[in-house]
C-alpha positions as protocol buffer text, in pm:
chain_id: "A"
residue {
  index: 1
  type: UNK
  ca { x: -8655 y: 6281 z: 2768 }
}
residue {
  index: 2
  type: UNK
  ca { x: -8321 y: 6243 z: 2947 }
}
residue {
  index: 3
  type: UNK
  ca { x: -8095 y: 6044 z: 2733 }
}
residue {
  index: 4
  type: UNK
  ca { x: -7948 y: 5679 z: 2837 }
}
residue {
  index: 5
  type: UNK
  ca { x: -7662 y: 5529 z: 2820 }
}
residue {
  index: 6
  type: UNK
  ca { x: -7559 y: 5202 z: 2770 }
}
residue {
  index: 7
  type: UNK
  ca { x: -7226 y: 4990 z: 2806 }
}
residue {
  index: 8
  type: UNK
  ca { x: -7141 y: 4871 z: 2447 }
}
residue {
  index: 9
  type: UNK
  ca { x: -7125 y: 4498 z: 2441 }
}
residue {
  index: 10
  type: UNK
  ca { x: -7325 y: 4386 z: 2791 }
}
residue {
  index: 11
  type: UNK
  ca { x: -7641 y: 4623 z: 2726 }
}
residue {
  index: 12
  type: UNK
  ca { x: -7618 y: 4796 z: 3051 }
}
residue {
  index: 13
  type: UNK
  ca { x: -7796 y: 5142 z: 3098 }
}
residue {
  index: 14
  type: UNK
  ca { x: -7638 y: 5415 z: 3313 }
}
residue {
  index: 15
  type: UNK
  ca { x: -7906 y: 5648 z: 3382 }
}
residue {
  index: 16
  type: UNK
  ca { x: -7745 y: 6002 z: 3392 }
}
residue {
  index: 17
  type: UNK
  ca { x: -7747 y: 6092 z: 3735 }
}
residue {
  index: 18
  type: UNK
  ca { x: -7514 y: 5752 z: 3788 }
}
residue {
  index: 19
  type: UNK
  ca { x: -7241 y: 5901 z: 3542 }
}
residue {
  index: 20
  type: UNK
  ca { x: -6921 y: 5904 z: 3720 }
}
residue {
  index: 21
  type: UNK
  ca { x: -6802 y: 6198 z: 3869 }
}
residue {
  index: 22
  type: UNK
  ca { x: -6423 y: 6267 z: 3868 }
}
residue {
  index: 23
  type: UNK
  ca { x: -6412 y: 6324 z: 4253 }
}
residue {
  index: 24
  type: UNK
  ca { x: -6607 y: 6044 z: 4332 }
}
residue {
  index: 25
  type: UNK
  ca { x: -6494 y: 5814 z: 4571 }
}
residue {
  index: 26
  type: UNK
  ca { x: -6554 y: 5561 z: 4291 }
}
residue {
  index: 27
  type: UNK
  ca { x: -6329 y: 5776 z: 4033 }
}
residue {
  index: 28
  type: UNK
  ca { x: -6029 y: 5749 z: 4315 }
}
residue {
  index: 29
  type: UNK
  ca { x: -6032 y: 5385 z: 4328 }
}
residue {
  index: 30
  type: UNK
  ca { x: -6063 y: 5302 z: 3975 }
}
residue {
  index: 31
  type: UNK
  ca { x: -5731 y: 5572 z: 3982 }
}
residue {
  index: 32
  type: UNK
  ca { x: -5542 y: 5400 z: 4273 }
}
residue {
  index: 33
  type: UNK
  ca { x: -5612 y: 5012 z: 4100 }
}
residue {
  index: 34
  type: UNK
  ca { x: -5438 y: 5178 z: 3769 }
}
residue {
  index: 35
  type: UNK
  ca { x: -5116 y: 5318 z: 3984 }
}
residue {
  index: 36
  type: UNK
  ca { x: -5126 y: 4968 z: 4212 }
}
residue {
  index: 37
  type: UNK
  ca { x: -5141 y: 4797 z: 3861 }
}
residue {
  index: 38
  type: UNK
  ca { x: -4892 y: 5011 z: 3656 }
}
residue {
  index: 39
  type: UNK
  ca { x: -4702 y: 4964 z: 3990 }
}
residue {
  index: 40
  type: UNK
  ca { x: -4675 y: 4593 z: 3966 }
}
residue {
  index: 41
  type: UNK
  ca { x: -4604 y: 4589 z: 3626 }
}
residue {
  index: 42
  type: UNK
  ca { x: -4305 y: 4783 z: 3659 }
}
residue {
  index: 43
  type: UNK
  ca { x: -4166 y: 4566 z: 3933 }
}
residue {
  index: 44
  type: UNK
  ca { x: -4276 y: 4256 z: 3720 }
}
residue {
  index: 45
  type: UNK
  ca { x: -4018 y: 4361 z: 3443 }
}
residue {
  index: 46
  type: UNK
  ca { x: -3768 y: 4447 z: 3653 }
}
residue {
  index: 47
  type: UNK
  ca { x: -3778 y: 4064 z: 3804 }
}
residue {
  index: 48
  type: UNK
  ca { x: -3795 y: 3963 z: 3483 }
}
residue {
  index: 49
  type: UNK
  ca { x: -3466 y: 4195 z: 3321 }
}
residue {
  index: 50
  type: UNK
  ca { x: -3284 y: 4085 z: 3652 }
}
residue {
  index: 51
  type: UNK
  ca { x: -3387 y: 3712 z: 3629 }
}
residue {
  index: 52
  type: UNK
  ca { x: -3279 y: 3727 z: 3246 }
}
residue {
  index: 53
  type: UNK
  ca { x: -2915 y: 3928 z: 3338 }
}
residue {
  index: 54
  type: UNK
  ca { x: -2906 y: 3624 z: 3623 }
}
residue {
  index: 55
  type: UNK
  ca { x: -2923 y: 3331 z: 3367 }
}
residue {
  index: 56
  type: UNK
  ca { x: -2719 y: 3528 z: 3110 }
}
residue {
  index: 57
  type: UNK
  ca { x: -2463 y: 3551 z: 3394 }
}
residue {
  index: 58
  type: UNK
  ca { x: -2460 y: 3208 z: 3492 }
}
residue {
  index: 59
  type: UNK
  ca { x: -2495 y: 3047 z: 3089 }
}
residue {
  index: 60
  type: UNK
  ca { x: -2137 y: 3261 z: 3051 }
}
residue {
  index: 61
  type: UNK
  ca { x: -1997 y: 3064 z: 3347 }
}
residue {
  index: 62
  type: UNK
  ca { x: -2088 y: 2768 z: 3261 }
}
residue {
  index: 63
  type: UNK
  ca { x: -1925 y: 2798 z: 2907 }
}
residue {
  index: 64
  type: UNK
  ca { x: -1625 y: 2943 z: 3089 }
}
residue {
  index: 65
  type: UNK
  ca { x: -1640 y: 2653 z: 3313 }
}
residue {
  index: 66
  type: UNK
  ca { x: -1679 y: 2429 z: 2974 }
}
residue {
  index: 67
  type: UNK
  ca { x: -1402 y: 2623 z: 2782 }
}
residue {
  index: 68
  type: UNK
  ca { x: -1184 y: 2550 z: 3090 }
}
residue {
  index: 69
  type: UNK
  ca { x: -1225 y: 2161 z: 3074 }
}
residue {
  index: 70
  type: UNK
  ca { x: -1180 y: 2151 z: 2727 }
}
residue {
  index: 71
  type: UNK
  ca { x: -847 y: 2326 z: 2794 }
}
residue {
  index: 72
  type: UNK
  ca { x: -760 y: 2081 z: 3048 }
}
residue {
  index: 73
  type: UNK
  ca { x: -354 y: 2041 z: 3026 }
}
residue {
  index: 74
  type: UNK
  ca { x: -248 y: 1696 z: 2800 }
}
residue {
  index: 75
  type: UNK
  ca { x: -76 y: 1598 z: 3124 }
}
residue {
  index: 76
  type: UNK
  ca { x: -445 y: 1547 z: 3321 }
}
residue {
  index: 77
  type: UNK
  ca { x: -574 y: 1383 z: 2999 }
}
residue {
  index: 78
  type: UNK
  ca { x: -315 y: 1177 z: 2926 }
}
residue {
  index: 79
  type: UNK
  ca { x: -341 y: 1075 z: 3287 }
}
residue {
  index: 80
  type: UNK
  ca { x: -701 y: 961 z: 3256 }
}
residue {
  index: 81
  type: UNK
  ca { x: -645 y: 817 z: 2917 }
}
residue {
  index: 82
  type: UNK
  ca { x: -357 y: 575 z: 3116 }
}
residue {
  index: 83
  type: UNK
  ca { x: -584 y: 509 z: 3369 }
}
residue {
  index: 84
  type: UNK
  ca { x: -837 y: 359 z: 3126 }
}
residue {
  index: 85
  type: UNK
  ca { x: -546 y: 161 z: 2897 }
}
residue {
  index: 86
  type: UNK
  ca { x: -424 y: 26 z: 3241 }
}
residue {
  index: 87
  type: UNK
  ca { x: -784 y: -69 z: 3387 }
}
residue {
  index: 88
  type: UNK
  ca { x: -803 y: -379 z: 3111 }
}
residue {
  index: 89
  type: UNK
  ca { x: -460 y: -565 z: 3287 }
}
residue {
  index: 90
  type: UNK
  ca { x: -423 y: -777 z: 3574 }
}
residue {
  index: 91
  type: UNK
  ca { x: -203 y: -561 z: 3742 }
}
residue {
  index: 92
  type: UNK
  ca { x: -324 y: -203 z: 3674 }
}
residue {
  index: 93
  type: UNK
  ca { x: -103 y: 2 z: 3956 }
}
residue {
  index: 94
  type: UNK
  ca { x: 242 y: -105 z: 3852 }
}
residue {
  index: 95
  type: UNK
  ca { x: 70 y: -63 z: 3483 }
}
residue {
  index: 96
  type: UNK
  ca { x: 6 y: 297 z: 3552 }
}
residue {
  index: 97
  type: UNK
  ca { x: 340 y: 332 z: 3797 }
}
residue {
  index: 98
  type: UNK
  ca { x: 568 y: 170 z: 3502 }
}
residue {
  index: 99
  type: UNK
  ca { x: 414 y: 388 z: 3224 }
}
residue {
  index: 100
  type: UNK
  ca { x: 377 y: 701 z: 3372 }
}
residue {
  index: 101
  type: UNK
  ca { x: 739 y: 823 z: 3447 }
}
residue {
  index: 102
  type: UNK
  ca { x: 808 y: 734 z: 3073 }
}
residue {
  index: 103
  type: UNK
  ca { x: 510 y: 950 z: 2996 }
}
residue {
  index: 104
  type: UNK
  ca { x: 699 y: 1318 z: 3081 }
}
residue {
  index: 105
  type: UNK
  ca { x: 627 y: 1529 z: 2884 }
}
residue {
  index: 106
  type: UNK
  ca { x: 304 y: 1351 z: 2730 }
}
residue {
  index: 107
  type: UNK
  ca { x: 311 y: 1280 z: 2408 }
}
residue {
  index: 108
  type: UNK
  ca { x: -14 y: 1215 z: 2330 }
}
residue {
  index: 109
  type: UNK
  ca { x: -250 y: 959 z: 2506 }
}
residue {
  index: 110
  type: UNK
  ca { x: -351 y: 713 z: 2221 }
}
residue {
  index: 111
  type: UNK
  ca { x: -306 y: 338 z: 2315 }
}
residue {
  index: 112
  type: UNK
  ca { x: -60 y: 263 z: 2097 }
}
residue {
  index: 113
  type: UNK
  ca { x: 194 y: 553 z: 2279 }
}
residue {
  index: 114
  type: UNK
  ca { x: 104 y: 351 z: 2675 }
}
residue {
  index: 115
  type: UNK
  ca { x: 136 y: 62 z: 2458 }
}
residue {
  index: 116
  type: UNK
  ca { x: 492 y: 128 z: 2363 }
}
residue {
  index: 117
  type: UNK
  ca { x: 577 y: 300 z: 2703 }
}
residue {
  index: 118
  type: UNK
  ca { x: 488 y: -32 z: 2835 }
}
residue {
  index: 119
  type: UNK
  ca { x: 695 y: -213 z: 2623 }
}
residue {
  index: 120
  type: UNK
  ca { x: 985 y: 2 z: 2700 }
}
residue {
  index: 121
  type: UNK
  ca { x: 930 y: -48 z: 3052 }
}
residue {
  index: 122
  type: UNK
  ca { x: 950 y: -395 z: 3055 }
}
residue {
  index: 123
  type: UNK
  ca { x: 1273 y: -447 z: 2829 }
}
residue {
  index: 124
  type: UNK
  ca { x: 1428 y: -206 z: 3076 }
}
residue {
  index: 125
  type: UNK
  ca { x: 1336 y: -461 z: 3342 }
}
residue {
  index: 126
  type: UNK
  ca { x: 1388 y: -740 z: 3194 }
}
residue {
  index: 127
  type: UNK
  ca { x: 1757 y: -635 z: 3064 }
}
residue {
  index: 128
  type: UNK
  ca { x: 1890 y: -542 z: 3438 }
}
residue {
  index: 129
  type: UNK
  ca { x: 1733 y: -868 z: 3526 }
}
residue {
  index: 130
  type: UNK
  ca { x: 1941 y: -1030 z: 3219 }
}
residue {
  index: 131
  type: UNK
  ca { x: 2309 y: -878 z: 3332 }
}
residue {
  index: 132
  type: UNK
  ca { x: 2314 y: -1054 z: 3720 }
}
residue {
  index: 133
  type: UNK
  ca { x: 2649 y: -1028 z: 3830 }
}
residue {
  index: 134
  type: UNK
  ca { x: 2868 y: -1352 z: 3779 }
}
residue {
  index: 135
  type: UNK
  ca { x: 2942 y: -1393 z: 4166 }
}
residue {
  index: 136
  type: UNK
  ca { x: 2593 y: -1422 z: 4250 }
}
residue {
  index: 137
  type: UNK
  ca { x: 2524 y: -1625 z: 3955 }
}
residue {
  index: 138
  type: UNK
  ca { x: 2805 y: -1879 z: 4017 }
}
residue {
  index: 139
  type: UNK
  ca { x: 2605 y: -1978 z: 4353 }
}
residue {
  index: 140
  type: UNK
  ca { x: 2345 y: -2056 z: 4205 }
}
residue {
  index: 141
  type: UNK
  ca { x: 2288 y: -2267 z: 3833 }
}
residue {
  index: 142
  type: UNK
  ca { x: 1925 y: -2188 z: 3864 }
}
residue {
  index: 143
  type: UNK
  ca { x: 2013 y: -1825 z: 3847 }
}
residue {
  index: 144
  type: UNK
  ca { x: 2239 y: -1910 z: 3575 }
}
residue {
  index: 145
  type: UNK
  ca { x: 1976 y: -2052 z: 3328 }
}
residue {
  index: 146
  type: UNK
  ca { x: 1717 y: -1743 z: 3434 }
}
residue {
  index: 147
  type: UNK
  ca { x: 2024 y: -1491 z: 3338 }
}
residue {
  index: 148
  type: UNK
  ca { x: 2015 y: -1668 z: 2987 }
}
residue {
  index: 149
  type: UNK
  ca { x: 1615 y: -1706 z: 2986 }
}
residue {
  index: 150
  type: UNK
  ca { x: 1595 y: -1315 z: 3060 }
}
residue {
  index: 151
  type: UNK
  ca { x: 1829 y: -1252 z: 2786 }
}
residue {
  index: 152
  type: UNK
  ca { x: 1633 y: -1457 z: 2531 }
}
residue {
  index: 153
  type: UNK
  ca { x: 1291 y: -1284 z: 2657 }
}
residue {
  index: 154
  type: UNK
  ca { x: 1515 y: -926 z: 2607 }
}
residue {
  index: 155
  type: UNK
  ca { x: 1560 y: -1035 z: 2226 }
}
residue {
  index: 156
  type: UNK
  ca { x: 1245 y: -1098 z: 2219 }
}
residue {
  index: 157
  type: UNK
  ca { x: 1114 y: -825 z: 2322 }
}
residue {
  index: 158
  type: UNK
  ca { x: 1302 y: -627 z: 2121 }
}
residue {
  index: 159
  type: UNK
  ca { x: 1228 y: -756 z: 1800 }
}
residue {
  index: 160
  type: UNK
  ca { x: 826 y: -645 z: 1925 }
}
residue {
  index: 161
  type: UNK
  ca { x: 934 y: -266 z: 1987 }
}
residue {
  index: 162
  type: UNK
  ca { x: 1143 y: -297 z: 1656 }
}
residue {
  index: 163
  type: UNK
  ca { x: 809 y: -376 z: 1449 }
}
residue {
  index: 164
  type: UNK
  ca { x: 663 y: -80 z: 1611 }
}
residue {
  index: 165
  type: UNK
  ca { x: 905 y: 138 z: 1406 }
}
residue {
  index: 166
  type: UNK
  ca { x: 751 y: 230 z: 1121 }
}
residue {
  index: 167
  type: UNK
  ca { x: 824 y: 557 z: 865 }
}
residue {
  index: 168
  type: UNK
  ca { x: 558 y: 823 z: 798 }
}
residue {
  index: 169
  type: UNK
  ca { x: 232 y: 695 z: 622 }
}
residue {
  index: 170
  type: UNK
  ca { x: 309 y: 314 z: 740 }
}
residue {
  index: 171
  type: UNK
  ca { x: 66 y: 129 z: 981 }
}
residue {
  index: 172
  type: UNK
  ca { x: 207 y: 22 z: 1320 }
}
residue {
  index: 173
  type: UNK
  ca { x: -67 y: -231 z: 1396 }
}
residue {
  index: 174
  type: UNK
  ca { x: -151 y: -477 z: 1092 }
}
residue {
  index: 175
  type: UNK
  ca { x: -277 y: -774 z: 1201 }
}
residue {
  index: 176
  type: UNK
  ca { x: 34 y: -963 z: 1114 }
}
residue {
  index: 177
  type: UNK
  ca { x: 241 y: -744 z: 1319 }
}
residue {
  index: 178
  type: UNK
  ca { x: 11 y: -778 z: 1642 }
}
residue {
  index: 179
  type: UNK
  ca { x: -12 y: -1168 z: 1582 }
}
residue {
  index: 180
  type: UNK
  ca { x: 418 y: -1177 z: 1577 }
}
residue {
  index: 181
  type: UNK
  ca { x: 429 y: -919 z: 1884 }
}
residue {
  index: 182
  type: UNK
  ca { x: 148 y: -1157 z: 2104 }
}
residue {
  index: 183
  type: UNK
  ca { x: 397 y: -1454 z: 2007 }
}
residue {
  index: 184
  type: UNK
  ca { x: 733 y: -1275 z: 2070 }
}
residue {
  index: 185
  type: UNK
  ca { x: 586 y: -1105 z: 2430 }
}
residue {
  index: 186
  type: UNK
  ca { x: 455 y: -1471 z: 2500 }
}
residue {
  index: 187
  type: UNK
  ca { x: 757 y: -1674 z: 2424 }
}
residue {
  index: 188
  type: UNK
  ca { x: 910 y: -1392 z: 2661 }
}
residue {
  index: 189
  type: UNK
  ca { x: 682 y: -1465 z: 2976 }
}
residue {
  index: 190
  type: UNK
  ca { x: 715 y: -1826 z: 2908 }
}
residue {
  index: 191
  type: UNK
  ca { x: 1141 y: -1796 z: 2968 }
}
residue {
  index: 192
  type: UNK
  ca { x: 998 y: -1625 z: 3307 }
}
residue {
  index: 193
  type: UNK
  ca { x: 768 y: -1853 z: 3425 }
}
residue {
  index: 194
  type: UNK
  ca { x: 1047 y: -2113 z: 3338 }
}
residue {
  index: 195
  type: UNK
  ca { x: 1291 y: -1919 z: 3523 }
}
residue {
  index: 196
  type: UNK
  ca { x: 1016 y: -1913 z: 3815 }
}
residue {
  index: 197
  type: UNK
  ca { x: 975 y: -2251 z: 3830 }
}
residue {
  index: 198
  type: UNK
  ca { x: 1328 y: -2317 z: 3862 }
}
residue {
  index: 199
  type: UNK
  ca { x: 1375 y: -2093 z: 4159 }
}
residue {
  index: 200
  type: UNK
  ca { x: 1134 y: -2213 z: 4311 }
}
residue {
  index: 201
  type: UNK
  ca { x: 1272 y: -2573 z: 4287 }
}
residue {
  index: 202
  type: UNK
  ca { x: 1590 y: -2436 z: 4468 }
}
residue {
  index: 203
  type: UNK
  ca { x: 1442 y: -2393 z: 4764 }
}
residue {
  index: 204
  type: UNK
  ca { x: 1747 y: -2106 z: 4851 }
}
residue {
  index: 205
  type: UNK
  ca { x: 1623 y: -1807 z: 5057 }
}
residue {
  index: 206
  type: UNK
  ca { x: 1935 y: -1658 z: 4871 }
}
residue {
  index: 207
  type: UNK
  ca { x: 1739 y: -1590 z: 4513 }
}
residue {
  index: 208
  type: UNK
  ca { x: 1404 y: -1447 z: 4694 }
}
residue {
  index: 209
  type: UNK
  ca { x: 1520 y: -1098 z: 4674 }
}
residue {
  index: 210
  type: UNK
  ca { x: 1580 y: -1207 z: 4224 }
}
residue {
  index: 211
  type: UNK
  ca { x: 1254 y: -1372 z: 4312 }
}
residue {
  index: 212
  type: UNK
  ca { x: 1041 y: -1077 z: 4387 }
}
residue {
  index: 213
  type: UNK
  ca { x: 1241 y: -857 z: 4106 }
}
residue {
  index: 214
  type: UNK
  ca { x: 1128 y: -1140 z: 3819 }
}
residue {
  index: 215
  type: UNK
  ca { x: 775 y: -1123 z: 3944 }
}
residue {
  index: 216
  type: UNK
  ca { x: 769 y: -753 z: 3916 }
}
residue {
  index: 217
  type: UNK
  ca { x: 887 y: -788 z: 3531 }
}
residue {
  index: 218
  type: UNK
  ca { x: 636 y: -1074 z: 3500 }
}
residue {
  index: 219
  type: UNK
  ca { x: 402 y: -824 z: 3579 }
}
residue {
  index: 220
  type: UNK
  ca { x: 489 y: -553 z: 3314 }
}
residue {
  index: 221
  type: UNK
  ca { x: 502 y: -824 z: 3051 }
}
residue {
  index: 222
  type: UNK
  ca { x: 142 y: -931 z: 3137 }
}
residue {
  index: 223
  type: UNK
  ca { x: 49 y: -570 z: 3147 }
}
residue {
  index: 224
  type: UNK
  ca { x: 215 y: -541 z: 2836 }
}
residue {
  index: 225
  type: UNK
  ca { x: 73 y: -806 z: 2638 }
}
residue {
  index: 226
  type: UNK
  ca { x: -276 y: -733 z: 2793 }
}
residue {
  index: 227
  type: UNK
  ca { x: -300 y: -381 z: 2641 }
}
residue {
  index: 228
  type: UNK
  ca { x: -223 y: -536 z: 2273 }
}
residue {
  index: 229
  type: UNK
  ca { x: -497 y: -791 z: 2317 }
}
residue {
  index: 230
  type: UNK
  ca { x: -749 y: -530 z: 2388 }
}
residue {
  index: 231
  type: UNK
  ca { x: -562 y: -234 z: 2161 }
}
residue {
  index: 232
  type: UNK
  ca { x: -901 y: -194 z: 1937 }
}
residue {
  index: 233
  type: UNK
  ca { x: -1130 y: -213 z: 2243 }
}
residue {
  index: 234
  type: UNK
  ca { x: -920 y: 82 z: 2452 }
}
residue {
  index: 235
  type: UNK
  ca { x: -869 y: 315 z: 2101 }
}
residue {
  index: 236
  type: UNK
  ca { x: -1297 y: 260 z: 2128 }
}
residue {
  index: 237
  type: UNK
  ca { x: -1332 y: 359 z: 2479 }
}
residue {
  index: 238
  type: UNK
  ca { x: -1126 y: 646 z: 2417 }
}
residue {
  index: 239
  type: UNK
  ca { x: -1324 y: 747 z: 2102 }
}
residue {
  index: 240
  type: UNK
  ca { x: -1033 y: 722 z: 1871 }
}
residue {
  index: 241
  type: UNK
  ca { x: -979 y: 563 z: 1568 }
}
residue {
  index: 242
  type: UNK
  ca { x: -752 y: 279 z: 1550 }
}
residue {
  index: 243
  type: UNK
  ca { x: -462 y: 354 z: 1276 }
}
């Protein structure tokens, strides 16, 4: 008796004269699926070692790109960081235009520097607007009494930038100090609005040029005593810690 073969695992006999013959038409098919197979398998991992060189490509980029921004220059950051100090004020474009020529080079962009940039900014204002020349003073005795009002607000104002200076190790902003400097910068903008309201009284198109120059300080001192009230607030936006 012939012997019969059978297909481990599904029980299926192959008589003998069905074995496979190596030139069968059979035999070249089964060969031609292998090479399509072995074919596509090869072209499969090349996709995949060119889609994994891709990403590896673009992750390097992107940390470039990352290690770039983190290298930003101080002078963009500082920028942004003046920006966001300046956005709590009423006036936050002559905020950032007062500050930011002070701010070259930048120091560093805490809100305590803008803070004191501000401050600067305004005494500087306030001073030119306390030495009016006599002649043009004389015409006027409402300009006389803002010439002295400026000049109190300028003492005032200093005494706030001189609790700012502190040696190494001593804290700038104690509560006690920010509670003087909010009463010192807010006696000062109460000698301008007093000035203001004198001016106005006057009625003289001669003082609108002084006018529009104690408005503009008016404006630094608000800007001024706006970034104190929210000091704690801005050193939290900007994710530093208050000293």
């Amino acid at each position: 008796m012939e012997s019969i073969n059978f297909i481990k695992g599904y029980g299926k006999v192959i008589p003998p004269e069905e074995k496979e013959d190596p030139n069968s038409p059979q035999k070249r098919i089964s060969h031609r699926r292998r090479r399509i197979i072995a074919i596509s398998s090869a072209i499969f991992l090349t996709i995949a070692i060119v889609s994994l060189v891709a990403a590896l490509v673009v992750h390097e980029s992107t940390t470039e790109s990352r290690e770039s921004e983190d290298s930003t220059p101080l002078v963009s950051n500082s920028q942004a960081a003046l920006k966001t100090v300046c956005s709590v004020t009423l006036h936050p474009d002559s905020c950032f235009s007062s500050i930011s020529p002070l701010n070259t080079p930048p120091i560093d962009n805490t809100p305590l520097h803008f803070f004191n940039l501000s401050l600067q900014a305004t005494i500087r204002e306030v001073s030119n607007l306390s030495s009016l020349p006599q002649d043009f003073i004389k015409d006027s005795p409402a300009l006389k009494d803002c010439a002295d009002l400026f000049s109190d607000a300028a003492s005032q104002l200093e005494n706030s930038a001189a609790l700012l200076r502190v040696g190494p190790g001593e804290n700038p902003l104690t509560e006690m100090k920010i509670s003087d400097i909010q009463t010192w910068v807010s006696a000062a903008m109460t000698d301008q609005e007093t000035c203001i309201d004198g001016l106005e009284e006057t009625g003289s198109t001669a003082v609108n040029d002084f006018k529009t120059r104690v408005q503009k300080s008016q404006e630094y001192m608000s800007n001024t005593l706006a970034i104190l009230n929210h000091i704690q607030t801005l050193y939290d936006k900007l994710g530093l810690t208050m000293p």
